[in-house]
C-alpha positions in Angstrom: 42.7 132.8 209.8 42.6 135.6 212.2 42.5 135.0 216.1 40.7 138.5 216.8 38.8 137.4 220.3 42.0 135.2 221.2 44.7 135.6 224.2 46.8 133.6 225.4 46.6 131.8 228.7 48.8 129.8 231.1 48.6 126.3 231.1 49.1 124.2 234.5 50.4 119.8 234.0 50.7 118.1 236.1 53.3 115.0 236.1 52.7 111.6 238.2 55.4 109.4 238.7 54.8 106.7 241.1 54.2 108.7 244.7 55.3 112.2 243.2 54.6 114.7 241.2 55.6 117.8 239.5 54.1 120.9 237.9 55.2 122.4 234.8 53.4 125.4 232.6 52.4 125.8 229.4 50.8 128.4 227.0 48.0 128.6 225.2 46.4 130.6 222.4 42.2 130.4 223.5 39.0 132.3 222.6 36.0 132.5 224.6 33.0 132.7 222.9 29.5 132.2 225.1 31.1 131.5 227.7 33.1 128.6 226.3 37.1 128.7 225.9 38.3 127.0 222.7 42.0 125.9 222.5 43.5 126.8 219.1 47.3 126.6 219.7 49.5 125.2 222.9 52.4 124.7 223.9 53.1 122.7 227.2 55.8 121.8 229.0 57.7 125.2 228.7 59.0 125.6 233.0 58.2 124.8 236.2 57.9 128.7 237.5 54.6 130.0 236.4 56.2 133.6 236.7 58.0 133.3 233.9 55.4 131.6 231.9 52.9 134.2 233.1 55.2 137.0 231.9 55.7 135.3 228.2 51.8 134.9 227.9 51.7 139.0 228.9 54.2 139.6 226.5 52.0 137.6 224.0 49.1 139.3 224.5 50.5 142.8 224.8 52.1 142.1 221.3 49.1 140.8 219.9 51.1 137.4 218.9 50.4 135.8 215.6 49.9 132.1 216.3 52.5 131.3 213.4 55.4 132.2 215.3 54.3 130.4 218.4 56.6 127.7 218.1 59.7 130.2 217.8 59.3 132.2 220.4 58.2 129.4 222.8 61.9 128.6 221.3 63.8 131.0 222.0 62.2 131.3 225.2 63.5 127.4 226.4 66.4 129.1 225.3 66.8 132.0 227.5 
């Protein structure tokens, strides 16, 4: 399968427990078509500083990413 109109995107969750909350990012591997995002891959959960998850997604994009090695480099990045 190729992912040719793809890019990956930055994910926002948000965690409740009890009165507070937290935010942590995510990636995701979407394509827009009419309009409409469609989620094919994701990843959530990856850090609380949207920076950094912002710089992996540019990293992503700029290498043109093949989803199959999503889960390793969201890897080695928990890593780093």
């Amino acid at each position: 399968m190729t992912y040719t109109d793809s890019k990956y995107i930055v994910v926002q969750n948000t965690y409740l427990n009890g009165n507070a909350s937290s935010v942590r990012y995510g990636l995701a591997l979407v394509e827009e078509e009419d309009g409409e995002l469609t989620v094919l891959e994701s990843v959530s959960d990856l850090s609380p500083m949207l920076e950094r998850v912002r710089e992996l997604a540019d990293m992503c994009n700029t290498l043109q990413l093949d989803p199959i090695h999503l889960n390793e480099i969201t890897q080695d990045f928990l890593n780093v």
